[in-house]
N, C-alpha and C positions, 0 to 999 in steps of 0.2 A: 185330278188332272185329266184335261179330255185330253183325246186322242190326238190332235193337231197340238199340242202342247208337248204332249209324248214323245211323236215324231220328232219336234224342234231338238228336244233331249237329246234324241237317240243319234241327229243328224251331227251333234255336236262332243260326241263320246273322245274323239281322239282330241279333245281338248283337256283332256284328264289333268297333265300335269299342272296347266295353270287353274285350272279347278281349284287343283291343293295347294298352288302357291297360293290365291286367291284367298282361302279358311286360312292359312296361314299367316299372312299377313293382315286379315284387316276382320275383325267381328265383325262387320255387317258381311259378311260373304255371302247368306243365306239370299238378302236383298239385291246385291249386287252380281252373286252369281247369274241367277232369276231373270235381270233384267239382261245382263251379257246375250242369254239365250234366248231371250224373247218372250219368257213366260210369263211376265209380270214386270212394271216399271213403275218404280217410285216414283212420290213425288217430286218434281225438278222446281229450283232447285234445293240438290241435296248435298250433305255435305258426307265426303267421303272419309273416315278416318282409320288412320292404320293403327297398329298396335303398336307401333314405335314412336308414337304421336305425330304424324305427321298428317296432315291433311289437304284435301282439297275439292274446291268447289266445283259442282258439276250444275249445269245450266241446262241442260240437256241432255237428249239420248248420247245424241252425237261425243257428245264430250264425257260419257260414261265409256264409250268405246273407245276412244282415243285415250283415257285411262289405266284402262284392261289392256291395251296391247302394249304400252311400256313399261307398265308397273306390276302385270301379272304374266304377262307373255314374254315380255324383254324383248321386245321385237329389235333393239339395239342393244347394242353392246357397249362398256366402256369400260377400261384400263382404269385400275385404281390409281395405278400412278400418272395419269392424266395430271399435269399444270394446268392447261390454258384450254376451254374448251368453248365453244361457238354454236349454240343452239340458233338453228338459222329455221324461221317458222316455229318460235318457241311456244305461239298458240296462248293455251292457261296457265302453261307452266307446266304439265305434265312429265314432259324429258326432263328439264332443269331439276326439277323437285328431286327425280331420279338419278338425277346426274350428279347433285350433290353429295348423295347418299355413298354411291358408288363407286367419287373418286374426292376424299375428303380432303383434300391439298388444293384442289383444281379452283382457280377462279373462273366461272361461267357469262359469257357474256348471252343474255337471253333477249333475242332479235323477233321482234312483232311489230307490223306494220297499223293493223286497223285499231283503230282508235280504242270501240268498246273493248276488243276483245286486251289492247295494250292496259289498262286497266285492271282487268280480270286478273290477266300475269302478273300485275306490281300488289293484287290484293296477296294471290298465291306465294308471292317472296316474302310481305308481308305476315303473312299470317304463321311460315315456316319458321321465320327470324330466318330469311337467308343472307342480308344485305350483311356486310359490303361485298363477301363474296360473290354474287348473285350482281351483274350490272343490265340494268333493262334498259332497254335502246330501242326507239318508237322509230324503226325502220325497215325498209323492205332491200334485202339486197338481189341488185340486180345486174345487168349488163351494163347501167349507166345510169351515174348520178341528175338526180333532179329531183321530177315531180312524178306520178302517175297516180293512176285514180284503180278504186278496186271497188267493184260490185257489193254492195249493202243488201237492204232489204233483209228477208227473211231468208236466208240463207245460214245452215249452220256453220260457224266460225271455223271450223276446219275446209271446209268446201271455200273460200272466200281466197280470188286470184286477180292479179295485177290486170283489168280491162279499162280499154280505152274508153267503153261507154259506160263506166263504172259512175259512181257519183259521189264517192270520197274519197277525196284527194291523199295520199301519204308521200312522206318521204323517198325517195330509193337511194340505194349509195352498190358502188362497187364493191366487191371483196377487197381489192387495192386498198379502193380508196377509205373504206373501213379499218381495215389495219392499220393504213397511216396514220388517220385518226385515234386511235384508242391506242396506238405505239406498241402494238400486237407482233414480236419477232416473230414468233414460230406459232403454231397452232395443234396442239397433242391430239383434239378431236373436233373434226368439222360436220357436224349435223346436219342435213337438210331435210324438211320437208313442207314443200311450196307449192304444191298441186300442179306443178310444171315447169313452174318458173326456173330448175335447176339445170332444164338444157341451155336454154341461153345464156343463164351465169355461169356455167361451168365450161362449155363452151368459149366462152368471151373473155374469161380469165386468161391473163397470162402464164407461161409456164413458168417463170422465175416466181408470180405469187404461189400458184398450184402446190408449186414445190418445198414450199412453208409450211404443209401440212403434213403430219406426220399419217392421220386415218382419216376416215370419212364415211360416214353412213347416209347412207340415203336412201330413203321411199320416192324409186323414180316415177313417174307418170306417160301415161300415152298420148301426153300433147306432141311427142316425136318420137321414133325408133332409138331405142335404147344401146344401138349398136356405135353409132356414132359418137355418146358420149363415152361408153366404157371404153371404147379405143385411145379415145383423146386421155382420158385419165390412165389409163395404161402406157400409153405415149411420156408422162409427163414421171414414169416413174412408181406408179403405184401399182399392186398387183390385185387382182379382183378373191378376197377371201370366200366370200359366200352371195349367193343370188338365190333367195326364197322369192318367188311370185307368189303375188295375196288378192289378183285378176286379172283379167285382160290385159296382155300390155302392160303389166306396173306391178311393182314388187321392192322388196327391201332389200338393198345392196351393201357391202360391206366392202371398202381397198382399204390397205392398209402399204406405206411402204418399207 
């Protein structure tokens, strides 16, 4: 191992415990550790498999990362005795996959808006046998139902946000009017993560829907100051459990009420 290999190690030491969740849960850890740190990356893509059979498909770096920090880091939380939970930005499937595991009663409803990647998710339900529990819904929820378009191109699926100069077109729907839809009374845990998109929905939510939610986890973003929506959610009833920042401006939130 040279030296700038070394270093990546050494800078990454206080990641010990999901290190050993990491060997723990999945024989490839050698490979997946490796690539987590930067010393070495498979080839994409790769399929990742846990020791409980569960698996899933990585496409990239990107989505090797976005792996590691809900299946080895936990960066969320969830209540075993979760019923009804709402993966909003459900991506590959990565939360859901986890979310099943986690709260084995709960039917998950997993929300993706872009096409390729809304596919990816229905292979990962697929391939887990999570249906019927598992409901995919090729949608972006937003401040307001319609149309809106999100940036394509070469961009990794996680990076990928609702713009006007975007060039494929998706759905959007309300939290409202999503619920109404899918006949959603109460919601044990509401998930987000949208690259921004959760100040305006959270924000533009009513507080009679707000208040259907029992928790809520979020990785907020610096498309706006963070102060104005933790208020508004604390306004509506919830209390702020935990604020881990993971950079500038953006970090993973946890209310619960």
């Amino acid at each position: 191992m040279d030296l700038a290999r070394l270093s990546r190690v050494v800078d990454h030491v206080d990641r010990a415990p999901e290190l050993l969740a990491c060997r723990r849960l999945t024989r490839q850890w050698p490979v997946v550790s490796a690539a987590y740190l930067g010393v070495r990356q498979p080839s994409y893509p790769y399929l990742l498999r846990l020791r409980d059979g569960r698996s899933l498909l990585l496409d990239e770096p990107g989505d090797l990362v976005t792996a590691w920090v809900i299946l080895f880091r936990e960066e969320y939380r969830v209540d075993p005795s979760c019923q009804t939970i709402l993966d909003v930005g459900a991506n590959i499937g990565a939360f859901t996959l986890f979310a099943a595991q986690a709260a084995p009663e709960a039917t998950i409803w997993a929300i993706e808006p872009f096409p390729a990647t809304f596919r990816h998710l229905e292979l990962t339900v697929a391939r887990n046998v999570l249906a019927p529990r598992v409901r995919c819904r090729e949608l972006a929820l937003s401040a307001e139902s319609g149309q809106a378009t999100m940036g394509g191109g070469d961009l990794p699926s996680h990076k990928r946000v609702l713009d006007p100069a975007g060039g494929v077109e998706v759905a959007t729907t309300t939290l409202a009017d999503f619920l109404a839809a899918e006949g959603i009374e109460q919601v044990d845990l509401l998930k987000i993560d949208v690259e921004g998109e959760e100040h305006p929905l959270l924000l533009n939510t009513p507080d009679e829907v707000l208040e259907r939610v029992r928790a809520l986890a979020m990785e907020y973003h610096p498309r706006a100051p963070k102060g104005p929506l933790f208020d508004r959610l604390v306004a509506t009833g919830f209390r702020l459990e935990d604020d881990r920042p993971i950079g500038p401006a953006c970090g993973i939130a946890h209310f619960r009420r």
